[in-house]
HTML snippet that shows the backbone in 3Dmol.js (N, CA, C, O; Angstrom):
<script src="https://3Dmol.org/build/3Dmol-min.js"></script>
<div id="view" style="width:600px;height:400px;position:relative"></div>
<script>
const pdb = `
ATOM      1  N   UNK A   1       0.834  -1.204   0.000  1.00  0.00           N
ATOM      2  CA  UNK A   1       0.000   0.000   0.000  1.00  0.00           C
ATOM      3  C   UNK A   1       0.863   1.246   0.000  1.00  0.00           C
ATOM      4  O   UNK A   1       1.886   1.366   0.674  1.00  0.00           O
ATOM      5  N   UNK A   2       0.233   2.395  -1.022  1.00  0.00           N
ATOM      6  CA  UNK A   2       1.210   3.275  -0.940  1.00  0.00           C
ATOM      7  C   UNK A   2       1.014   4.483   0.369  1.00  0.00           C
ATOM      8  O   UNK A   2      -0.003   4.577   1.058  1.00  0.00           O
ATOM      9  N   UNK A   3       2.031   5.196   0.479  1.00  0.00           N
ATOM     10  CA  UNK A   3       1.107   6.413   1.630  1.00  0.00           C
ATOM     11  C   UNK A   3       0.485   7.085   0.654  1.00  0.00           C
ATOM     12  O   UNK A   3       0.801   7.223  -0.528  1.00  0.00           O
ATOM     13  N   UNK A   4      -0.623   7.575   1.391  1.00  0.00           N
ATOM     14  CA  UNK A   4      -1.398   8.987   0.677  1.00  0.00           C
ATOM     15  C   UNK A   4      -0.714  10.033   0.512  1.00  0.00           C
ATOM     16  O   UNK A   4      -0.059  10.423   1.479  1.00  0.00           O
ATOM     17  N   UNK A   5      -0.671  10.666  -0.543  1.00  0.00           N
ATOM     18  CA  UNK A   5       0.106  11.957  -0.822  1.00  0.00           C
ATOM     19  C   UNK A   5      -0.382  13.372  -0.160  1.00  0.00           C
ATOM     20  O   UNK A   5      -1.365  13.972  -0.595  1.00  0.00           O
ATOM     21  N   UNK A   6       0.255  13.753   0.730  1.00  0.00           N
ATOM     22  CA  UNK A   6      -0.085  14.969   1.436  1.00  0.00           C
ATOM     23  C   UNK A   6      -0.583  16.484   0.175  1.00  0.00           C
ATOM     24  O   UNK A   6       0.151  17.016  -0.658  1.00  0.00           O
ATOM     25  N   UNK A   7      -1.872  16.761   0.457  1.00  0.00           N
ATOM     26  CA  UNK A   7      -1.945  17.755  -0.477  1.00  0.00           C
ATOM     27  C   UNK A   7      -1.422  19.155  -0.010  1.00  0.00           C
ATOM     28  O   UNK A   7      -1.240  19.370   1.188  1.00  0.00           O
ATOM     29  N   UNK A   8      -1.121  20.345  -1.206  1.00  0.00           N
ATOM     30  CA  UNK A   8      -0.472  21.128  -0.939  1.00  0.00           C
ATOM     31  C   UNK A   8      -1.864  22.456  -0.686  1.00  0.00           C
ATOM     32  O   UNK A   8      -2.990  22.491  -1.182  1.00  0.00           O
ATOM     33  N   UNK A   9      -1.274  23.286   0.146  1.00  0.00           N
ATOM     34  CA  UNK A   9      -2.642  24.210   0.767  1.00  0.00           C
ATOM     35  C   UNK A   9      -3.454  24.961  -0.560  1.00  0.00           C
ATOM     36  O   UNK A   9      -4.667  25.159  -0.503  1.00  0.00           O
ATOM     37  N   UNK A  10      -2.693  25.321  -1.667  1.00  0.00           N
ATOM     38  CA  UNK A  10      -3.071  25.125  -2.575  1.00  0.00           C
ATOM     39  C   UNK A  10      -4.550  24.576  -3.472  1.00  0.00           C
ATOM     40  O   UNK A  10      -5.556  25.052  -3.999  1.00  0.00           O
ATOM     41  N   UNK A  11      -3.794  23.076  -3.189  1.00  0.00           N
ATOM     42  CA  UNK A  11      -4.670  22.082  -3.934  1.00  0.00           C
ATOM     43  C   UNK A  11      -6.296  22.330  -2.900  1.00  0.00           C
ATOM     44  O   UNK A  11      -7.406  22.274  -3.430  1.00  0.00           O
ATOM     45  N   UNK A  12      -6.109  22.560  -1.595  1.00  0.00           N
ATOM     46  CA  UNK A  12      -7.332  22.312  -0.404  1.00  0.00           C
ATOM     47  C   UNK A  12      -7.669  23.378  -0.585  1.00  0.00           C
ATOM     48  O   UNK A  12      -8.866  23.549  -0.358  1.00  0.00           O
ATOM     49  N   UNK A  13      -7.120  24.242  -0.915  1.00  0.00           N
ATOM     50  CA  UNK A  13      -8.011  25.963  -1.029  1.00  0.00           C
ATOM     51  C   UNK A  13      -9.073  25.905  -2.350  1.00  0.00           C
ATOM     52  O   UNK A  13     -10.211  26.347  -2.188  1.00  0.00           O
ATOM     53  N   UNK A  14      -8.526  25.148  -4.133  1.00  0.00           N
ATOM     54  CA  UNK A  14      -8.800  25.087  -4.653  1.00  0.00           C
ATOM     55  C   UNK A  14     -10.636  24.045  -4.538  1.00  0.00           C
ATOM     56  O   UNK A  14     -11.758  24.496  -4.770  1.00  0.00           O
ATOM     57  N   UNK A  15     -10.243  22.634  -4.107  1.00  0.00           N
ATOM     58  CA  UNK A  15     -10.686  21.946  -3.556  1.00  0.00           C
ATOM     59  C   UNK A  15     -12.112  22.010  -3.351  1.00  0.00           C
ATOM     60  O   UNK A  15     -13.122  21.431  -3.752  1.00  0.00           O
ATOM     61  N   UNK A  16     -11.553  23.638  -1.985  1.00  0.00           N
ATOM     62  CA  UNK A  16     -12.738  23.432  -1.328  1.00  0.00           C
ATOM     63  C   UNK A  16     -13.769  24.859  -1.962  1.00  0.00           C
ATOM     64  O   UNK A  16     -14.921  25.166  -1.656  1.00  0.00           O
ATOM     65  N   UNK A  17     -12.933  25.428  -2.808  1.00  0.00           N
ATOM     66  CA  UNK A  17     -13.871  26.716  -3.583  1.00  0.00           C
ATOM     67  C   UNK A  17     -14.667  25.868  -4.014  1.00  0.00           C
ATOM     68  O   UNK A  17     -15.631  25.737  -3.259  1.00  0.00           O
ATOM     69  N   UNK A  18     -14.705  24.923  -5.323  1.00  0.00           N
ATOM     70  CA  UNK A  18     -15.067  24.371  -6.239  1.00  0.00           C
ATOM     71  C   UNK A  18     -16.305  23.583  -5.323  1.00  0.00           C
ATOM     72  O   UNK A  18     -17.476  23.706  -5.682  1.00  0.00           O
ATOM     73  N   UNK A  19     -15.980  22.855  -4.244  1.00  0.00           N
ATOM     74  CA  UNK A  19     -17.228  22.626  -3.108  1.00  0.00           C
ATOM     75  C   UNK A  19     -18.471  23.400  -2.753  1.00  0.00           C
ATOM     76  O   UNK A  19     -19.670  23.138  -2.661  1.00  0.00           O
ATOM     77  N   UNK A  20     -17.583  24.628  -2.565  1.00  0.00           N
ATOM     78  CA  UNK A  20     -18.682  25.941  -2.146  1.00  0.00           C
ATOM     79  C   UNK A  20     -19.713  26.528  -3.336  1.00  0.00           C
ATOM     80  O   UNK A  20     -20.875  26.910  -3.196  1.00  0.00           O
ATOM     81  N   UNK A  21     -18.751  26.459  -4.765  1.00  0.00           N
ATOM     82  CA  UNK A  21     -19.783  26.933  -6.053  1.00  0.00           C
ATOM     83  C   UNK A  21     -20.444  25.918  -5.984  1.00  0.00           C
ATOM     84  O   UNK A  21     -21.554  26.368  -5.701  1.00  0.00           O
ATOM     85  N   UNK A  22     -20.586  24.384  -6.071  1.00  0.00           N
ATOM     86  CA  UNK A  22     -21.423  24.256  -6.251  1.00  0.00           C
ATOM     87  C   UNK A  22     -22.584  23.534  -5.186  1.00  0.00           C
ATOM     88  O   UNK A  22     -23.185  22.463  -5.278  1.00  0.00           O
ATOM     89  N   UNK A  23     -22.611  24.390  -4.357  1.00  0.00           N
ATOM     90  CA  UNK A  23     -23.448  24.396  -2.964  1.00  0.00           C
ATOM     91  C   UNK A  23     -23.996  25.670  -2.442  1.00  0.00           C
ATOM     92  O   UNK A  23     -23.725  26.346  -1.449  1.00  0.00           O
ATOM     93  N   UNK A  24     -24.915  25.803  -3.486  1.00  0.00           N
ATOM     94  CA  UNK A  24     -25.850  27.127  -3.203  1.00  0.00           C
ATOM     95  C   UNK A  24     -25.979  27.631  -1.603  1.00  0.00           C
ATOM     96  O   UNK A  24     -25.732  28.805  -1.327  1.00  0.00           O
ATOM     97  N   UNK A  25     -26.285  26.902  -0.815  1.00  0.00           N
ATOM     98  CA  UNK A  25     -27.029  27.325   0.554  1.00  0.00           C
ATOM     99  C   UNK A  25     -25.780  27.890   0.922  1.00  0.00           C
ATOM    100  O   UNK A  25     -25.956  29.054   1.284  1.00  0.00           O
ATOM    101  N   UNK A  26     -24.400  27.488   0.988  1.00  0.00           N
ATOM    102  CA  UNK A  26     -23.370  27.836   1.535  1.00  0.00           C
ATOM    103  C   UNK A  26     -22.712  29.223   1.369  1.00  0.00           C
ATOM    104  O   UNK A  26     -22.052  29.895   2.162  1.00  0.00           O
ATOM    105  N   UNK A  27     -23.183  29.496  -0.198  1.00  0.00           N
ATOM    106  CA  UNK A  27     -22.831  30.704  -1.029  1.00  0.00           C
ATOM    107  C   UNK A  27     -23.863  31.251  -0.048  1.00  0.00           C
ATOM    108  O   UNK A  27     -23.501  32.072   0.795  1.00  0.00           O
ATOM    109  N   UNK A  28     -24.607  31.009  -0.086  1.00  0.00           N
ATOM    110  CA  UNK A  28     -25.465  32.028   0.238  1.00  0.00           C
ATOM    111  C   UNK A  28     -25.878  32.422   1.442  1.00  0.00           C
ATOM    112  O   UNK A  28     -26.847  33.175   1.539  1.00  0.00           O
ATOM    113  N   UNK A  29     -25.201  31.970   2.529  1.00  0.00           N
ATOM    114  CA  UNK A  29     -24.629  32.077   3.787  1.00  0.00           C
ATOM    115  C   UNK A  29     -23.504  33.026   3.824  1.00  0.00           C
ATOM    116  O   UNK A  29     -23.491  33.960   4.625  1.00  0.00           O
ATOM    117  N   UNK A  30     -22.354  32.764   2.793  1.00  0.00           N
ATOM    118  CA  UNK A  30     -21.658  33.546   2.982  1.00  0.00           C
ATOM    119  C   UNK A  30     -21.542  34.952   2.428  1.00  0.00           C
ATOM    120  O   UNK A  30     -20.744  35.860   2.660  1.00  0.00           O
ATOM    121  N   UNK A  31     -22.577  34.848   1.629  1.00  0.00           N
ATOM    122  CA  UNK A  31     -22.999  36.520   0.405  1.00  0.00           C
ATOM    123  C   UNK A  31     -24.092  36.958   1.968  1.00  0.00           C
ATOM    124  O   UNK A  31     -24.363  38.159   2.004  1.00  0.00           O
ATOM    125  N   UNK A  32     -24.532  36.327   2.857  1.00  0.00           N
ATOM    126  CA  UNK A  32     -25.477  37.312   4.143  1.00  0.00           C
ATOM    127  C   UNK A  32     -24.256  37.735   5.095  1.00  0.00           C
ATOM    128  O   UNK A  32     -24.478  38.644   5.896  1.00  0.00           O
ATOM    129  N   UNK A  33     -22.897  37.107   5.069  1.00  0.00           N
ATOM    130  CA  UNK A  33     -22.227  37.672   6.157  1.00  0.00           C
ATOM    131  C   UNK A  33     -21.252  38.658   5.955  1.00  0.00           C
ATOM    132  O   UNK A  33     -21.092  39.639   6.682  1.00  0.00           O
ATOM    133  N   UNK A  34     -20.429  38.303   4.681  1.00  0.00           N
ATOM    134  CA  UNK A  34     -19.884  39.687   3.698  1.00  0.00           C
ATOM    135  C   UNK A  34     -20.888  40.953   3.932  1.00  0.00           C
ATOM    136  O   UNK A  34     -20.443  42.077   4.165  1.00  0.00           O
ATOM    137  N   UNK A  35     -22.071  40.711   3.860  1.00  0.00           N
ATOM    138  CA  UNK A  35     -23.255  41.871   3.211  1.00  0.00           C
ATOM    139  C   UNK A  35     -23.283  42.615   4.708  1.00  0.00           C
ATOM    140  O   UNK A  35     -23.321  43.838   4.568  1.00  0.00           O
ATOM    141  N   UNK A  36     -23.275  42.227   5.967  1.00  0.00           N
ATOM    142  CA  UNK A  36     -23.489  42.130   7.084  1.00  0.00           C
ATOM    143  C   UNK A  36     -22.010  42.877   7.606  1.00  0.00           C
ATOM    144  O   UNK A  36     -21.854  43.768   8.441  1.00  0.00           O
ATOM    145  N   UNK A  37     -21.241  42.319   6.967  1.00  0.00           N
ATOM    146  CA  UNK A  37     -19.632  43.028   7.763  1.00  0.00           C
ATOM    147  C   UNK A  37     -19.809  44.014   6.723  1.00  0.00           C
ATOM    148  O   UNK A  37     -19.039  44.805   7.267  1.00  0.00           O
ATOM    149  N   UNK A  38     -20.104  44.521   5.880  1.00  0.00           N
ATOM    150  CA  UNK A  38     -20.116  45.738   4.923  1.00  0.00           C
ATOM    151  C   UNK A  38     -20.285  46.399   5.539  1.00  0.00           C
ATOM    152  O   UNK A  38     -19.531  47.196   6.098  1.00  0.00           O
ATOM    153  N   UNK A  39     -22.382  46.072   5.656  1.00  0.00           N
ATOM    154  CA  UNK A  39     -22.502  46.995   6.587  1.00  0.00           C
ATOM    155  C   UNK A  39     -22.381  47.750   7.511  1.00  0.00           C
ATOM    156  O   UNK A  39     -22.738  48.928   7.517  1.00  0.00           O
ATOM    157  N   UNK A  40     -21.750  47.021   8.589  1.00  0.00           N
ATOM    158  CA  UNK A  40     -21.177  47.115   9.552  1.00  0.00           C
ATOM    159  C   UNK A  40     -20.191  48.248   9.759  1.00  0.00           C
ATOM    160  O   UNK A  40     -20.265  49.180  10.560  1.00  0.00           O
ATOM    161  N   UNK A  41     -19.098  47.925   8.721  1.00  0.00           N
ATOM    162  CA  UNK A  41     -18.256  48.902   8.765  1.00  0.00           C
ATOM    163  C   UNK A  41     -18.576  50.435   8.100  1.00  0.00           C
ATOM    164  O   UNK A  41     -17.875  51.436   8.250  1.00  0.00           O
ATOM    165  N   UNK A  42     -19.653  50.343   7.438  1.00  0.00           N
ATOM    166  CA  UNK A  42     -20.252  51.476   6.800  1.00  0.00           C
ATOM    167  C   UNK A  42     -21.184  52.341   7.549  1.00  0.00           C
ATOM    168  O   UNK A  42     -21.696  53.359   7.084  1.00  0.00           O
ATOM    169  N   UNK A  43     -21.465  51.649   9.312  1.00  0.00           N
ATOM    170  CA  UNK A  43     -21.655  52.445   9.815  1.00  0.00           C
ATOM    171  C   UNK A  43     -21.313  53.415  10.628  1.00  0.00           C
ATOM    172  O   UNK A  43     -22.138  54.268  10.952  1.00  0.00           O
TER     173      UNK A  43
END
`;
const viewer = $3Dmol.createViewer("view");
viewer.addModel(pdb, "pdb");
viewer.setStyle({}, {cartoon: {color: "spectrum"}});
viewer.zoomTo();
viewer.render();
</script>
C-alpha cells in the first residue's frame, strides 16, 4: 500500500472553492455575512 500523498494548501483551497460553487445554501450564507460586515463597517 502506498502512503497517501499529502496535499499542498493550494490544492485544499482550490478543492474546497469548487465545493462551495457548487453548494448554493453555503454561497449564500456567505454573500449574508460579507453583506453584514459591509454593513457594519459602513456604519
Amino acid at each position: 500500500m502506498r502512503k497517501p500523498r499529502k496535499r499542498s494548501f493550494a490544492e485544499l483551497v482550490s478543492e474546497n472553492k469548487i465545493q462551495l460553487l457548487k453548494d448554493s445554501a453555503a454561497m449564500e450564507k456567505i454573500e449574508i455575512r460579507l453583506e453584514e460586515k459591509r454593513l457594519g463597517k459602513a456604519e
